[in-house]
C-alpha positions in Angstrom: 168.5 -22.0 -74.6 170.9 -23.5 -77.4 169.9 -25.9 -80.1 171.2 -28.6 -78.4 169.2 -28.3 -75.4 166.2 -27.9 -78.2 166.9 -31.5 -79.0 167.1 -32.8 -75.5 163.9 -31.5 -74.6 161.7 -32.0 -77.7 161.2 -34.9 -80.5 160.7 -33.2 -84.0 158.4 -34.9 -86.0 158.7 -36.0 -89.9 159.0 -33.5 -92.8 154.8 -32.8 -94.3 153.5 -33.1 -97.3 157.7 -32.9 -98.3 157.7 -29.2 -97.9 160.4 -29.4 -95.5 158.4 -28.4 -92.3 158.8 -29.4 -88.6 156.4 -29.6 -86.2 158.4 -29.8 -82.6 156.4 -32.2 -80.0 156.8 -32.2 -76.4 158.3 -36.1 -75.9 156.0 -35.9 -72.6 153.2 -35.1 -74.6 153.7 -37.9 -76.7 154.0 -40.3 -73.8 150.7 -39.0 -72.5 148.9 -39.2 -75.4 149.7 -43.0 -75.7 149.0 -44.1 -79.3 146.8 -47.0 -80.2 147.4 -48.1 -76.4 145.8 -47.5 -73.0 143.4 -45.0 -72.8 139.9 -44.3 -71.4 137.8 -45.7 -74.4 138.0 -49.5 -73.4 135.1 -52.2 -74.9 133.3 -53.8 -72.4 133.1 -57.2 -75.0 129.6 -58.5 -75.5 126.7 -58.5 -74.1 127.4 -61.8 -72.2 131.0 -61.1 -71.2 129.2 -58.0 -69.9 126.6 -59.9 -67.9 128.9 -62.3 -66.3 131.2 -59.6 -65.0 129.1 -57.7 -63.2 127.2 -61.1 -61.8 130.9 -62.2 -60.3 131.7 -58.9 -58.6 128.8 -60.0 -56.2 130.7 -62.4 -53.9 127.7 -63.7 -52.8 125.9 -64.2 -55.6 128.7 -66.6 -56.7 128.9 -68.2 -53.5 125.1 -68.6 -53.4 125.0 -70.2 -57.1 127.6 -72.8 -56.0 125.6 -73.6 -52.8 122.3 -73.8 -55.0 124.3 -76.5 -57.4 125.2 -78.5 -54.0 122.2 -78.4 -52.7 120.3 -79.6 -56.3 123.0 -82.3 -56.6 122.4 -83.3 -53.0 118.6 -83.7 -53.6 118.8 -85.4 -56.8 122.1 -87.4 -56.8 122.0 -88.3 -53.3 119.9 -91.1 -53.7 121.6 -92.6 -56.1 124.2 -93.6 -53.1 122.5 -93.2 -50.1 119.5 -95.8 -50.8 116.6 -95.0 -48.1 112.8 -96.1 -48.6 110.8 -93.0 -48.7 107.2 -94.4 -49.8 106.6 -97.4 -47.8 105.0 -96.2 -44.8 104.7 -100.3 -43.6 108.4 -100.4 -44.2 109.8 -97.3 -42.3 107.7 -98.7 -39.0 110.2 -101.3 -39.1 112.7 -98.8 -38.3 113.5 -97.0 -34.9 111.3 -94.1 -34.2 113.0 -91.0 -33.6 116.2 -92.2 -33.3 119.0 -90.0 -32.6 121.5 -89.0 -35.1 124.4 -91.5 -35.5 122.1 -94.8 -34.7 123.2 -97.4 -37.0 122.2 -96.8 -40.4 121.0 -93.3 -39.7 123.6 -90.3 -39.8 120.8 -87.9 -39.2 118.0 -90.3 -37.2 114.8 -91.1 -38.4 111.5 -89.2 -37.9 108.3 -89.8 -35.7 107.2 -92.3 -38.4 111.0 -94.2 -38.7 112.0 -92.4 -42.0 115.3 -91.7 -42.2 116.0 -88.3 -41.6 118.9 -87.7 -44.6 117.0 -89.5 -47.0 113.9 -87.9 -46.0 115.6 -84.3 -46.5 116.5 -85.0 -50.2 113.0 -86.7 -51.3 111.6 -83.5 -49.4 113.5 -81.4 -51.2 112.9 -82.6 -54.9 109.6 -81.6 -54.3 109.9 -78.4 -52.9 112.4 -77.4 -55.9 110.3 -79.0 -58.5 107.4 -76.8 -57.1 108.6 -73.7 -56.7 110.8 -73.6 -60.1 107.9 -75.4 -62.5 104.9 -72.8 -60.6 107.7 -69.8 -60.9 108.0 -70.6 -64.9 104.1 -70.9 -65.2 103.6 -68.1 -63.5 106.0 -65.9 -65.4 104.8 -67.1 -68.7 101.4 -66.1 -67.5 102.1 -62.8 -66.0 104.4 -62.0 -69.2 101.6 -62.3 -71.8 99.3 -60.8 -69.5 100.9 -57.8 -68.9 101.9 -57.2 -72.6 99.1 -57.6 -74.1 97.5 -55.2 -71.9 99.8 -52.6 -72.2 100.8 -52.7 -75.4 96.7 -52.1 -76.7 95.7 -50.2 -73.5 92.5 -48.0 -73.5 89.6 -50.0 -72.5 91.0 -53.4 -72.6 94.0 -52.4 -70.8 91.7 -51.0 -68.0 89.4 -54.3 -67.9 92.2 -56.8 -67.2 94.2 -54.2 -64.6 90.8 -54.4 -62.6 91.0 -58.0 -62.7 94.4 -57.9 -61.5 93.8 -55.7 -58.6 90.4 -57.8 -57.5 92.6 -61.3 -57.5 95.4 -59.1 -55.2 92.7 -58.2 -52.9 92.2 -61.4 -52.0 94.8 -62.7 -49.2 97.3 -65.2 -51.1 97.3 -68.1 -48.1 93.8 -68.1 -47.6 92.8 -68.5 -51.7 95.2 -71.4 -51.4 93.9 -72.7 -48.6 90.6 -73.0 -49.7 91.9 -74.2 -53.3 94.0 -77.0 -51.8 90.8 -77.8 -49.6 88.5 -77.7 -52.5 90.7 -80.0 -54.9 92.0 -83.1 -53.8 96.2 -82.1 -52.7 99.1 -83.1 -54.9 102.1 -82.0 -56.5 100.8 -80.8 -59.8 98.1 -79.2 -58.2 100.0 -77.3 -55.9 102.1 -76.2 -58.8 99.0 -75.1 -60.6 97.7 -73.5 -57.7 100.5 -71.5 -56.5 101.0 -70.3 -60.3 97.8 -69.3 -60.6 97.9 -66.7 -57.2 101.9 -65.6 -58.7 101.4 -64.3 -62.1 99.3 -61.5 -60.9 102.6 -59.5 -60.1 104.6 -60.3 -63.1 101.9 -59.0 -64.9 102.0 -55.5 -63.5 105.5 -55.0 -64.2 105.3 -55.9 -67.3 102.7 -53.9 -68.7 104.4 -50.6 -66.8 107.4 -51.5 -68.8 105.4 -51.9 -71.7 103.6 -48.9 -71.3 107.1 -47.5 -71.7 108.3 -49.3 -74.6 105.3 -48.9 -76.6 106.4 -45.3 -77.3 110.0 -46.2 -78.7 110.9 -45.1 -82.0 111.9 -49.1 -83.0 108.0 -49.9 -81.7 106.3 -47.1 -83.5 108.5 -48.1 -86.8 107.6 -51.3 -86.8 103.6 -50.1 -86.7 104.1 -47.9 -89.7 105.5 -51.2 -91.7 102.2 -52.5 -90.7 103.8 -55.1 -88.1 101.1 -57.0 -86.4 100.4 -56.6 -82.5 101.1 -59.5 -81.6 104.9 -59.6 -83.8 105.8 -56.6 -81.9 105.2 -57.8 -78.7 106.7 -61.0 -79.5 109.9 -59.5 -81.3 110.4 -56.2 -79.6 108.4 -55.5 -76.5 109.1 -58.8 -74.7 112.7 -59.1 -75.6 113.4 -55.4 -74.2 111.6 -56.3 -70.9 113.8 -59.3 -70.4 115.3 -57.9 -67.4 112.2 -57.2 -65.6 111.0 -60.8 -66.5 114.3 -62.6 -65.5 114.6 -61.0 -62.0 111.0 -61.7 -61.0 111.7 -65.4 -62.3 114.2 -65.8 -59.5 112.9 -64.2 -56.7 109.2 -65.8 -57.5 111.4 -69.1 -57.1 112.1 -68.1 -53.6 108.0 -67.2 -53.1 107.2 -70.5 -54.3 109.3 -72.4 -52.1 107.9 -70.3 -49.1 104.8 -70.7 -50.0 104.7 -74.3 -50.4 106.7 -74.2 -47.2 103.7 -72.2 -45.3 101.1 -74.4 -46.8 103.0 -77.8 -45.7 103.3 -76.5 -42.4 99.6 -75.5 -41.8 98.9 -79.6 -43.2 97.7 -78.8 -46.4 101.1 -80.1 -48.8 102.1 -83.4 -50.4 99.8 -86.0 -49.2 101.8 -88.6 -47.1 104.1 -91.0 -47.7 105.1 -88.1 -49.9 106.5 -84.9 -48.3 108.3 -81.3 -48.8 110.1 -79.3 -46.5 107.4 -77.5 -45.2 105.6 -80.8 -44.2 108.6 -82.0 -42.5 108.4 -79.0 -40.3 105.0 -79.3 -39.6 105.4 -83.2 -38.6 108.1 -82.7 -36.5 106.9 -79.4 -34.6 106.1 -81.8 -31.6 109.5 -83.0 -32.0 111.5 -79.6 -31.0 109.5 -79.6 -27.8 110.6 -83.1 -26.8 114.5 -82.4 -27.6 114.3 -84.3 -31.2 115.9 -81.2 -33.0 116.8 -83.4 -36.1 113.3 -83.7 -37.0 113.2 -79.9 -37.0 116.1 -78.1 -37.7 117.7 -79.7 -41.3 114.3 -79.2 -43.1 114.1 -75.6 -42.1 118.1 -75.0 -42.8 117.5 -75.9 -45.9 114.5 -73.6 -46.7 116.4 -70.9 -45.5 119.4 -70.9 -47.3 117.4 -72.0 -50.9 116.0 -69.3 -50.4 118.7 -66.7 -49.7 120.8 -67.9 -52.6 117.7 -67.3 -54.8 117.8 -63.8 -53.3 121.4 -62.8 -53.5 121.2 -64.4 -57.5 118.8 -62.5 -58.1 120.3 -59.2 -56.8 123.3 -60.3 -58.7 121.4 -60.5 -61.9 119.1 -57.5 -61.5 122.3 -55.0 -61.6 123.7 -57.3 -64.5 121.2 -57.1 -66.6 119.8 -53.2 -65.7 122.5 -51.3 -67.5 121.8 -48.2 -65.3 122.8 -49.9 -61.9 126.1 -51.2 -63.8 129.1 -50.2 -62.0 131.4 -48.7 -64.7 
């Protein structure tokens, strides 16, 4: 092969350290190796980028957040232009009972009582929401502190409030709310309280497994030989690790609640009238289907249905964004 072929072929590179040598380079080597450019080694930006990427390759996670924000602006900003009188029971008897949809006035009908059916569905459903996220929250700040502190000090203590735990989940959830509701006088904070206090049992067992774990860690067991106070590391490292765990339950105990409240509506023992949810609107109108009135029936239990798939699928979406071993690389 002549020296001119030589330099078709290969690239020589610069002269080193001056002394005159060449170092002949494949120019297809070059080209592979790609400089500062390309490559495998790619940063996956922060922690938030990170998070939101992975929550919009689920499709219907996305789709199921945007139906959640229409469905929260249809039961709280509704009102504001479609004006219907939800709390005058006097009033609504003024009304046609169980009027078909399209009578005038009515786009949906009215119910059994002369409610209107539309407005009916979004007073129903700020109460169901504001149930199921405020007991969800209480419950998860419960279970949370629970769990931690008995896993992080284990040993006897750990043991004493596990065996609580276990005797309160031996107890079957709709009948201790049944006979709480009975007991106490029913409204909305109560419910709230009451459907809290039989939810936090679960958070609590997953958190104290995943403190269990992080107790060991080397950060943890640092912090201990600084002399860090119990309840600084479970505040500053244990909880923040778990955040995961906590956030996922949070979204799919929103779900529970609503279903809950739903099932506890339904058997007569929800909101008090002239104040409803969902669950009470499907109990009042379960007369209704039989005689042909389906919008009594149907709208109220559409709409616990898909609150709480889109709960679901968010927090599907969520658990892989935020568990860094189910992240798809």
């Amino acid at each position: 092969m002549t020296g001119e072929s030589h330099t078709a072929e290969f690239g020589t590179a610069p002269d080193l350290m001056g002394v005159g040598m060449s170092i002949i380079v494949p120019e297809d080597a070059v080209a592979v190796s790609g400089g500062p450019e390309g490559g495998e080694a790619q940063s996956t930006g922060g922690a938030l980028k990170q998070f939101t990427r992975v929550f919009l390759e689920h499709k219907l996670a996305v789709i199921s957040l945007v139906l959640l924000i229409l469905i929260i602006l249809f039961c709280w900003l509704g009102p504001v232009f479609y004006h219907t009188n939800q709390t005058n029971q006097e009033l609504a008897l003024l009304n046609p009972e169980n009027a078909s949809p399209g009578t005038a006035g009515h786009p949906l009908g009215t119910t059994a009582t002369g409610f209107d059916e539309l407005g009916r569905l979004m007073y129903g459903g700020q109460t169901s929401l504001i149930v199921g996220l405020l007991s969800a929250f209480i419950a998860t700040l419960v279970g949370v502190a629970y769990g931690a502190v008995a896993g992080f000090f284990g040993r006897w203590l750990d043991a004493i409030m596990m065996r609580i735990v276990d005797i309160v989940l031996s107890i079957p959830v709709l009948f201790l709310l049944i006979a709480l509701v009975t007991i106490f006088h029913s409204s909305e904070p109560l419910l709230i309280i009451v459907i809290a206090g039989v939810s936090w049992l679960v958070p609590a067992r997953l958190v104290r497994g995943e403190t269990l774990s992080l107790r060991t860690r080397e950060y943890v067991q640092a912090v201990r030989a600084m002399g860090g106070r119990g309840g600084r590391i479970i505040g500053r490292h244990i909880i923040p690790n778990a955040v995961g765990t906590i956030v996922v339950f949070a979204t799919f105990q929103v779900a529970t609640s609503i279903l809950l409240l739903a099932a506890l509506g339904f058997l007569g023992f929800g909101i008090p009238a002239p104040g409803t949810d969902w669950g009470t609107m499907l109990s009042t109108a379960v007369n209704a289907a039989g005689n042909g009135w389906w919008w009594e029936f149907y709208p109220a239990g559409i709409m616990i249905i898909l609150v709480v798939v889109c709960f679901n699928f968010i927090g599907d979406a969520m658990r892989d964004a935020l568990e860094v071993r189910t992240q798809r690389r």
